[in-house]
C-alpha positions as CSV (number, residue, x, y, z in Angstrom):
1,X,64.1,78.5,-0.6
2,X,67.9,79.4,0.0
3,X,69.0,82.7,-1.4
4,X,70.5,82.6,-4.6
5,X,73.9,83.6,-5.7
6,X,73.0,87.0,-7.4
7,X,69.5,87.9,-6.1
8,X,70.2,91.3,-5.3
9,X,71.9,92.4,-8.5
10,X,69.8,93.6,-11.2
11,X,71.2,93.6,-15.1
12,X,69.8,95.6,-18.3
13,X,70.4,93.3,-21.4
14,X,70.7,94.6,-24.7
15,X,72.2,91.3,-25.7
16,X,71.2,90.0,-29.1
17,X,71.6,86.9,-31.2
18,X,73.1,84.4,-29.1
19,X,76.6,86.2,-27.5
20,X,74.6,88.4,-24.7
21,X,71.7,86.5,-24.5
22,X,73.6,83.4,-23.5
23,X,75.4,85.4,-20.9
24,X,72.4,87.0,-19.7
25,X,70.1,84.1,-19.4
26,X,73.6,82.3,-17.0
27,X,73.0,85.4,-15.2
28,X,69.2,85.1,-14.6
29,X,69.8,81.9,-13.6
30,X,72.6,82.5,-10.6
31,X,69.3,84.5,-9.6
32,X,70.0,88.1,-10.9
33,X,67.0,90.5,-11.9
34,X,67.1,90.7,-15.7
35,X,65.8,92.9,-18.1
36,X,65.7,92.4,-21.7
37,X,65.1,95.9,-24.0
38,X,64.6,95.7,-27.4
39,X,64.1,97.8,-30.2
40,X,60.6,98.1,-31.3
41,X,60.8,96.1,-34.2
42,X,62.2,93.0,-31.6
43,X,65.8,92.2,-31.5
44,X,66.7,90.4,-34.9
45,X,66.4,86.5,-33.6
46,X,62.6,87.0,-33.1
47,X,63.1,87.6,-37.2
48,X,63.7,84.2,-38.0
49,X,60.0,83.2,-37.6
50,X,57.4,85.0,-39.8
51,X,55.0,84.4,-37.1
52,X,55.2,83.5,-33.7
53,X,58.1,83.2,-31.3
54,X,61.4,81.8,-32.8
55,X,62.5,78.8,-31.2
56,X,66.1,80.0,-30.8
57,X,64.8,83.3,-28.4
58,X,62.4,81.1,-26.3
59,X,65.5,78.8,-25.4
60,X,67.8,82.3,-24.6
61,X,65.5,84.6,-22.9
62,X,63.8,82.6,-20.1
63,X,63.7,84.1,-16.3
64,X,63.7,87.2,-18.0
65,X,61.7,90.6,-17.8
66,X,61.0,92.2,-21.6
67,X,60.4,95.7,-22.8
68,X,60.8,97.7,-26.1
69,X,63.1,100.8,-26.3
70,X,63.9,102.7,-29.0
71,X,67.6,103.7,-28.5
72,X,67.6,106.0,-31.6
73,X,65.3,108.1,-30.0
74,X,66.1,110.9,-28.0
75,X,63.5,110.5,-25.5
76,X,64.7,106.5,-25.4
77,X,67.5,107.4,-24.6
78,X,67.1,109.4,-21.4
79,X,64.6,106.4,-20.6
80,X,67.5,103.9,-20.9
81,X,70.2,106.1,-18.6
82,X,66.9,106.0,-15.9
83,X,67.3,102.3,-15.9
84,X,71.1,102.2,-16.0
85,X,70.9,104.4,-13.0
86,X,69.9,101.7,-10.5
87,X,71.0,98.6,-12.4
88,X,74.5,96.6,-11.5
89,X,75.2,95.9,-14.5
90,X,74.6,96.5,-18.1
91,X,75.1,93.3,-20.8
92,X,75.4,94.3,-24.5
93,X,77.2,92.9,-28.3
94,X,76.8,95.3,-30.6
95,X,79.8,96.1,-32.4
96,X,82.4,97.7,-31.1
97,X,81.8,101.9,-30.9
98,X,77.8,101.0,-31.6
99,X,76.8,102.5,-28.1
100,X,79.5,105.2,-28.3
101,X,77.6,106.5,-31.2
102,X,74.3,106.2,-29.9
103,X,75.5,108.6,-26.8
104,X,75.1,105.7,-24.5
105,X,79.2,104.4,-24.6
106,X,80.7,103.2,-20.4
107,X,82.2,107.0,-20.1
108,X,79.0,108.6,-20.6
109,X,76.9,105.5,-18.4
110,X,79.8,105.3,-15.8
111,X,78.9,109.3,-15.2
112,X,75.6,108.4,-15.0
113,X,76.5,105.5,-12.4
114,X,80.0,105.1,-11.0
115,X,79.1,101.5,-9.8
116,X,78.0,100.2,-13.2
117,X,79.6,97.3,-14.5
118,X,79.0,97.3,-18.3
119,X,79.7,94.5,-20.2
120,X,80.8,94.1,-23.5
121,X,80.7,90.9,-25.3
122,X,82.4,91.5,-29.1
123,X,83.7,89.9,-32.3
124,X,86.9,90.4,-31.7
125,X,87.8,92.6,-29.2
126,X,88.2,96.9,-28.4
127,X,91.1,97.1,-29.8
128,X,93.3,95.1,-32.6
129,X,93.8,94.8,-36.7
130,X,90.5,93.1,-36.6
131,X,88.2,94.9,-34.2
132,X,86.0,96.6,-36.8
133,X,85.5,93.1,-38.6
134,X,81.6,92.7,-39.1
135,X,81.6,89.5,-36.3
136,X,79.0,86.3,-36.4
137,X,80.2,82.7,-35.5
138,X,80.5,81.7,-39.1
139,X,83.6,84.2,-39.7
140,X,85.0,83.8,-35.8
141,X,85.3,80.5,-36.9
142,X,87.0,81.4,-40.3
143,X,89.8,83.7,-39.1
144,X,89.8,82.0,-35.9
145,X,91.6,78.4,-37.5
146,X,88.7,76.5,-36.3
147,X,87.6,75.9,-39.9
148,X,91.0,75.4,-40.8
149,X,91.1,72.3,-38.1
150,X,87.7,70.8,-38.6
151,X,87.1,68.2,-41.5
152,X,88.8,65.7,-43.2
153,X,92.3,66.1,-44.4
154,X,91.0,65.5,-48.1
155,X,88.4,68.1,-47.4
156,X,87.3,71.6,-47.6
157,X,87.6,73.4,-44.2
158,X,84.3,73.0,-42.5
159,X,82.6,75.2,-39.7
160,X,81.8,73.1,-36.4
161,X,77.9,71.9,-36.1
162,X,77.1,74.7,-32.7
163,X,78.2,78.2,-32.7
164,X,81.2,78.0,-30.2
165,X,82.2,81.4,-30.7
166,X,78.8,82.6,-29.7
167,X,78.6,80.4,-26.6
168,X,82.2,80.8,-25.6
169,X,82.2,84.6,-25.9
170,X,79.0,84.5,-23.5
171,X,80.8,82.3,-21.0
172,X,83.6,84.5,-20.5
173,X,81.9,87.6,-20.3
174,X,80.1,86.0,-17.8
175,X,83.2,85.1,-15.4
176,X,84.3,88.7,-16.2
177,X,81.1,89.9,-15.0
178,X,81.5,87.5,-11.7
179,X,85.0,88.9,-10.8
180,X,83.8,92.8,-11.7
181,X,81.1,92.2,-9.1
182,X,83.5,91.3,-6.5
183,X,85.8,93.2,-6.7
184,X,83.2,95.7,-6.6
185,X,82.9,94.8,-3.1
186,X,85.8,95.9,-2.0
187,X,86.3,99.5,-4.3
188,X,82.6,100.3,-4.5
189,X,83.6,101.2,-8.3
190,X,82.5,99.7,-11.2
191,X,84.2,99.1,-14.8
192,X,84.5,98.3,-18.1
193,X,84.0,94.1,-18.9
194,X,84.8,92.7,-22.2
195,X,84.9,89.6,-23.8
196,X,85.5,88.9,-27.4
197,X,84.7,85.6,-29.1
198,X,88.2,85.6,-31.1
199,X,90.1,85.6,-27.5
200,X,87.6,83.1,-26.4
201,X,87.9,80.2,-28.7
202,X,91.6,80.8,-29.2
203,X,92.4,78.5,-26.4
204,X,90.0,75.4,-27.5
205,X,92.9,74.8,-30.7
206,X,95.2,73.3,-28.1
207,X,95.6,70.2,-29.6
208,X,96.1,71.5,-33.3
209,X,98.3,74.0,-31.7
210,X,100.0,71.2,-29.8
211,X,100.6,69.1,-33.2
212,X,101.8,72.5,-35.3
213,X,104.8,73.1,-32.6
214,X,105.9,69.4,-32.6
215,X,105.1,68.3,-36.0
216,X,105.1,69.5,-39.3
217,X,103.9,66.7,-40.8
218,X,100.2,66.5,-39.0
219,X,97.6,67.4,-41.2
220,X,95.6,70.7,-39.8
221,X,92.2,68.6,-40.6
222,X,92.3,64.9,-38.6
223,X,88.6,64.0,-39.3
224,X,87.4,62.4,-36.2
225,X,90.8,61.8,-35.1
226,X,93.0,63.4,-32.7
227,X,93.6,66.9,-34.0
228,X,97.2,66.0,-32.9
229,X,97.2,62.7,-34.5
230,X,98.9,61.9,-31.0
231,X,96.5,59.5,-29.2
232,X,95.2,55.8,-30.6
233,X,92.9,54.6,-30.8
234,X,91.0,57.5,-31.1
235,X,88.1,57.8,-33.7
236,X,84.7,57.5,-34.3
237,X,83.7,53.5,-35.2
238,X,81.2,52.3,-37.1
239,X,78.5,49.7,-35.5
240,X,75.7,47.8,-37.0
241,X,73.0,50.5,-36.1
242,X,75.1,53.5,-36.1
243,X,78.4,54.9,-34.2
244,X,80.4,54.9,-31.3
245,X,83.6,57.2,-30.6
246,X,86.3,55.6,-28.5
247,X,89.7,56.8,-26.9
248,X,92.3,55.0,-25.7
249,X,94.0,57.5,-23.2
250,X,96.1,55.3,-21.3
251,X,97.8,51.6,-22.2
252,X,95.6,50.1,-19.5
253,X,92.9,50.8,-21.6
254,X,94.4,49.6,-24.9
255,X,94.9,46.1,-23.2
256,X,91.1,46.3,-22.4
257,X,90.0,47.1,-25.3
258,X,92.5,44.3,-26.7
259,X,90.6,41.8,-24.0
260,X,86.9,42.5,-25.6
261,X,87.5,42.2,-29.2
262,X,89.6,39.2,-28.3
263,X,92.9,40.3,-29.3
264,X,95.0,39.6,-26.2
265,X,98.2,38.3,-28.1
266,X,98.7,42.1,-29.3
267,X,99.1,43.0,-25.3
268,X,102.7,42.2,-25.5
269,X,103.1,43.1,-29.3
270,X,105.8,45.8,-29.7
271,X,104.1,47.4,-32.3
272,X,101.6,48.6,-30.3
273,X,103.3,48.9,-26.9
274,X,103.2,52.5,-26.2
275,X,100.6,55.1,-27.1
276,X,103.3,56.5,-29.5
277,X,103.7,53.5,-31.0
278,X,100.0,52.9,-31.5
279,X,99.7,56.6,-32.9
280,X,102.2,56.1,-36.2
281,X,100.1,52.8,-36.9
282,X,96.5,54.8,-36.3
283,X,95.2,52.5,-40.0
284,X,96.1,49.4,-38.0
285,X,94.6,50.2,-34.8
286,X,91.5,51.5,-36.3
287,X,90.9,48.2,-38.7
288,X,91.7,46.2,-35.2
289,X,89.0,48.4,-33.2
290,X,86.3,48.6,-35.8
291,X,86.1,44.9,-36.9
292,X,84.5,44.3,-33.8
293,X,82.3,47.2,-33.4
294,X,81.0,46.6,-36.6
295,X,79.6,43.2,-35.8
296,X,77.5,44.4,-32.7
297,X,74.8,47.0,-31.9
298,X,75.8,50.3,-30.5
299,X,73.9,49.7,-27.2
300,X,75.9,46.2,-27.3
301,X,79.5,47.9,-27.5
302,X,77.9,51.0,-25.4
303,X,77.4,48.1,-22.3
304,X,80.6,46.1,-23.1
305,X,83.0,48.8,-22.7
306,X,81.0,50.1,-20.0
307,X,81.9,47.2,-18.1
308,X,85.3,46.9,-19.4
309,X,86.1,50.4,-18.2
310,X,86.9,51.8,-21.4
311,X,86.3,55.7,-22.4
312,X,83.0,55.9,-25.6
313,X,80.3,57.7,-26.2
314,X,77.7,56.8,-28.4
315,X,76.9,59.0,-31.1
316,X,73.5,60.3,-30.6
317,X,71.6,61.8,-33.3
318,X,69.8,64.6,-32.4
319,X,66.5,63.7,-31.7
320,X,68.2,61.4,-28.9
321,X,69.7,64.1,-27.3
322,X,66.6,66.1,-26.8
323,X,65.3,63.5,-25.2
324,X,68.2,62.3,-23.0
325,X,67.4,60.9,-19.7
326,X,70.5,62.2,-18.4
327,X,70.0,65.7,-19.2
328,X,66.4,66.0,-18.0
329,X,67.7,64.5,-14.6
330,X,70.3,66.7,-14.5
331,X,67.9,69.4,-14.9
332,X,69.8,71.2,-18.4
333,X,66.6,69.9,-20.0
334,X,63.3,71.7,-19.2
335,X,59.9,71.4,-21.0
336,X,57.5,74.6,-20.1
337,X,54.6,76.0,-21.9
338,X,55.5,79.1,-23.8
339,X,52.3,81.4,-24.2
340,X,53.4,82.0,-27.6
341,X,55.4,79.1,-28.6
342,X,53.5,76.2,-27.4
343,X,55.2,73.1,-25.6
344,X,59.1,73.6,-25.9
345,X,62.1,72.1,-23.9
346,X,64.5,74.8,-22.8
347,X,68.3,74.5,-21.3
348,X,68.5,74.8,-17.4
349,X,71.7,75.9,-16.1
350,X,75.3,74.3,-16.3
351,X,76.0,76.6,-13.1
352,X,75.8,74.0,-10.3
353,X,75.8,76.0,-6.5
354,X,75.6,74.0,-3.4
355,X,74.2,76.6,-1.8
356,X,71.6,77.8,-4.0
357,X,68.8,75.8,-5.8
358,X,67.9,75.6,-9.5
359,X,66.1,78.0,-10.3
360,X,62.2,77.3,-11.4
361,X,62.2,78.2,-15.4
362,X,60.1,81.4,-16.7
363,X,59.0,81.3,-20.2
364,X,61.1,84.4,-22.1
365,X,58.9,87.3,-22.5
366,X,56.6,88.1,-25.7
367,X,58.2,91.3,-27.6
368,X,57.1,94.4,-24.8
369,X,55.8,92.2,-22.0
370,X,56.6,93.9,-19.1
371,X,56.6,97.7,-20.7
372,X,53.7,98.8,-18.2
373,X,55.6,97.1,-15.2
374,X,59.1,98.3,-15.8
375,X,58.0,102.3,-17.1
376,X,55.1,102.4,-15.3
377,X,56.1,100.8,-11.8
378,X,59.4,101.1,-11.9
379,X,60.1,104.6,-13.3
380,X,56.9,106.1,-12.5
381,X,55.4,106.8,-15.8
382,X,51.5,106.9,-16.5
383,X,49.7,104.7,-19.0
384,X,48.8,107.7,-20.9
385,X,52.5,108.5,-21.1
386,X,53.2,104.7,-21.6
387,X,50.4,104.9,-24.6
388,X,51.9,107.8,-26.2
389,X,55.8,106.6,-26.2
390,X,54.2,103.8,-27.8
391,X,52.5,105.7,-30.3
392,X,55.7,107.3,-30.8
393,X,57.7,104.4,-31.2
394,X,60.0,105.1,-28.3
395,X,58.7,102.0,-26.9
């Protein structure tokens, strides 16, 4: 099996939620050595199930090791700086100055060991009007203008359907954790890595951004058209068994789209010449595009614009898309048996290496799995020592 891209690094996660989970499990899967620690109690997504593993943490904490740790604890404590001693790097979201009060903030870890990367994944950043904000996806979203931009014009703002800030914030804080590494190769010193989910998603409103600087007139909320209202056709058509989304990008494309619904006289049509043109008549081009698509199947207009070389995507429901062909080819979708859990279907990595394989998917850990093998084997405790942290809830 060819070496993978971080087998040699090793990682202490205190991620929680989604943020520094996501992050961690990316990590895991380049290959690194990961090891969860939660509280006691289990880290607050194992408390959406009453019993059992929740769904949510299976998908987020495969390839992983897990233990318990009680950070509140003195004794804890001095048990976590043991393990941050020999790791690379440490992932944590907590909110910003959590692990400053707990004793346990970079200065006092970076002491402890200078080559330590330690990452911080927050709501909205170190520093800022807004870094004390309490910080889940629902109100990155809110202050972020997401909400703002998402919906109908006639419509309440509307949070997105995934938790982009979540996701994003972990996807940055990876890259920040890949360029730490490296340059950690050439200084042999480690740092401070953050990665706030308000920075993150600021970027993705490039199109609403695009519209507010070059027209005042564009609604903030397009519906399922361009946020910019600058590209037609571009929405999401109804067929007879559901719906397809279509975008015109170019005027090659318009004409064949024009050529399957059998309206080649409007090729040459100056109302519809350019894609400008075709943007301030987006009513016209819409009742054009749809009066076809609504006589035919999806998988009909799916394999005639297929062949005509025009962009669409169907629009799955969900229960299609956990059961896309595509993605279990592709390896992002991965049934396992969870010892807990039962038969679930997991995510596989984005991360494509040529050098390195996929790696083989580990079910996440049951709430203090691997206590004995990280305390005992690892840091040399007994299991009499391991039964009485236990028994003293420091594990």
């Amino acid at each position: 099996m060819k070496q993978r891209l971080l087998d040699d690094v090793t990682i202490i996660d205190l991620g929680q939620i989604y943020n520094g989970p996501y992050c961690s499990l990316l990590l895991s899967y380049l290959g690194a050595d990961v090891t969860k620690i939660e509280p006691p109690s289990g880290e607050p997504l194992r408390g959406r199930v009453d019993d059992g593993e929740a769904p949510e943490f299976v998908m987020l904490n495969s390839n992983k090791k897990g233990v318990t740790l009680n950070l509140k604890s003195e004794e804890g404590k001095e048990i976590f700086k043991d393990l941050v001693e020999d790791a690379d790097v440490l992932v944590e979201n907590y909110s910003v100055g959590t692990m400053d009060g707990l004793g346990l903030g970079y200065e006092v870890l970076s002491e402890l060991n200078p080559e330590l990367i330690y990452a911080h994944g927050s709501g909205f950043g170190e520093e800022g009007p807004y870094n004390r904000y309490p910080a889940m996806d629902l109100t990155i979203q809110a202050i972020s203008g997401i909400m703002d931009v998402t919906g109908f014009p006639d419509g309440p703002p509307v949070k997105t359907g995934i938790a982009v800030g979540d996701f994003m914030g972990g996807i940055h804080l990876v890259a920040g954790i890949l360029g730490a590494l490296y340059e950690r190769e050439r200084t042999g010193e480690g740092q401070f890595v953050e990665a706030s989910m308000h920075d993150s998603v600021f970027p993705t409103l490039m199109s609403p951004l695009g519209a507010y600087f070059s027209d005042d007139d564009v609604p903030s909320r397009t519906g399922n058209r361009h946020s910019g209202l600058a590209h037609s056709p571009y929405n999401v058509y109804e067929t007879a068994d559901g719906h397809v989304a279509i975008f015109g990008v170019s005027t090659d494309h318009w004409h064949s789209l024009l050529e399957v619904v059998g309206r080649e006289d409007l090729k040459d049509d100056p109302r519809f010449e350019t894609n400008v043109k075709r943007a301030n008549r987006l009513d016209e081009v819409d009742e054009i595009v749809e009066s076809w698509t609504a006589e035919r199947s999806r998988k009909e207009v799916e394999r005639t614009l297929l062949e005509a070389g025009v962009p669409f995507g169907p629009v799955k429901e969900l229960e299609e898309v956990v059961n896309d062909p595509h993605l279990k080819e592709r390896q992002m979708i991965n049934e396992i048996e969870h010892p807990s859990f039962g038969e679930i279907s997991v995510p596989g990595s984005p991360i494509r290496l040529s050098n390195s394989e996929l790696p083989d998917i580990e079910p996440s850990p049951e709430k203090g799995r691997d206590n004995e093998e990280v305390y005992c084997s690892q840091l040399g405790y007994s299991r009499d020592e391991l039964e009485r942290l236990e028994e003293e809830n420091v594990i």
